[in-house]
C-alpha atoms as one frame of an Amber mdcrd trajectory, in Angstrom:
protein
   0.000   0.000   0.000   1.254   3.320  -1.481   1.009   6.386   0.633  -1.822
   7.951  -1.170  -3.967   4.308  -0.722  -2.882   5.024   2.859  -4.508   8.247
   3.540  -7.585   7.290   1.408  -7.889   3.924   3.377  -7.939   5.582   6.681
  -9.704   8.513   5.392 -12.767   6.140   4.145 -12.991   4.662   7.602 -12.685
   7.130  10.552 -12.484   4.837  13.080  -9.343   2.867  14.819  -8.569   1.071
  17.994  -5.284   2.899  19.960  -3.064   0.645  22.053  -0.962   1.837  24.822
   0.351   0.820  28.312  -0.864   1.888  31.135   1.982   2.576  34.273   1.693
  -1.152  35.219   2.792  -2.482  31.568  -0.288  -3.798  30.947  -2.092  -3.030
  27.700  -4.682  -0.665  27.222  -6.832   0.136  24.137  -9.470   2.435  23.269
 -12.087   2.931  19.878 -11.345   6.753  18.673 -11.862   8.544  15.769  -9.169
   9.229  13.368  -8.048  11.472  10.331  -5.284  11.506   8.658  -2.847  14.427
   6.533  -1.919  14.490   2.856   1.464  12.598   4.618  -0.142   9.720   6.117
  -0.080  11.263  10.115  -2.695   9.748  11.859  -4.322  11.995  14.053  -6.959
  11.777  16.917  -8.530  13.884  19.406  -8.449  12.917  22.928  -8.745  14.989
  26.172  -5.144  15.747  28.228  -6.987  14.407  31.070  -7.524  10.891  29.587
  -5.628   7.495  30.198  -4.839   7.261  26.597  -3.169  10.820  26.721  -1.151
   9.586  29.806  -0.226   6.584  29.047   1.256   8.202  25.605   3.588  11.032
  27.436   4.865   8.110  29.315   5.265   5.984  26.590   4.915   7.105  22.960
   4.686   3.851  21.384   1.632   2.883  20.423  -0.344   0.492  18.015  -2.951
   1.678  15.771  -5.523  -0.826  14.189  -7.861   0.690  11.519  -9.509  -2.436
   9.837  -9.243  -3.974   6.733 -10.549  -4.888   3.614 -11.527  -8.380   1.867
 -10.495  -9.610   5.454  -6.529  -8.988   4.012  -5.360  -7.520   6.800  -3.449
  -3.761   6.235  -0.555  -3.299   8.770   1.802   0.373   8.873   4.366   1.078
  10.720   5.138   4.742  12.219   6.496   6.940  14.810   5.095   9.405  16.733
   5.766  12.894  15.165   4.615  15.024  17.720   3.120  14.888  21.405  -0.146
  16.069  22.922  -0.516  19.576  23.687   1.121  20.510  27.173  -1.188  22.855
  27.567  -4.599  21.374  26.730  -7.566  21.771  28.697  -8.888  18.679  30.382
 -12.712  17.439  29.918
């Protein structure tokens, strides 16, 4: 998968499953909505005050699942380009 197929598959969905780990280790995943740039970035809104947000300044790797199509399963690989806002208000 191209970039371009990328974006579009993402794009066409909107929805994805982040996984992160919580202080213990253990894992921790939540359904969000997604979007994604003309470059492929992935991005989701979340508030500063949630576990997802914390468990990602403590630990910026995450996994990202965003489905698939004909059941082949569509796997990317990526680093985090940025963090979450320091100063963003909590819900």
């Amino acid at each position: 998968m191209n970039r371009p197929e990328l974006v579009t598959f993402i794009r066409q969905r909107g929805l994805a499953v982040v996984a992160t780990r919580g202080p213990d280790g253990a894992p921790q995943a939540a359904l969000v909505g997604v979007a994604a740039t003309d470059q492929a970035e992935i991005i989701f809104d979340t508030s500063a005050a949630s576990r997802k947000c914390r468990n990602i300044q403590a630990r910026p790797e995450v996994a990202v699942v965003i489905g698939w199509d004909d059941e082949k399963p569509s796997n990317a690989r990526a680093a985090p380009t940025s963090s979450p806002a320091p100063n963003a208000p909590a819900a």
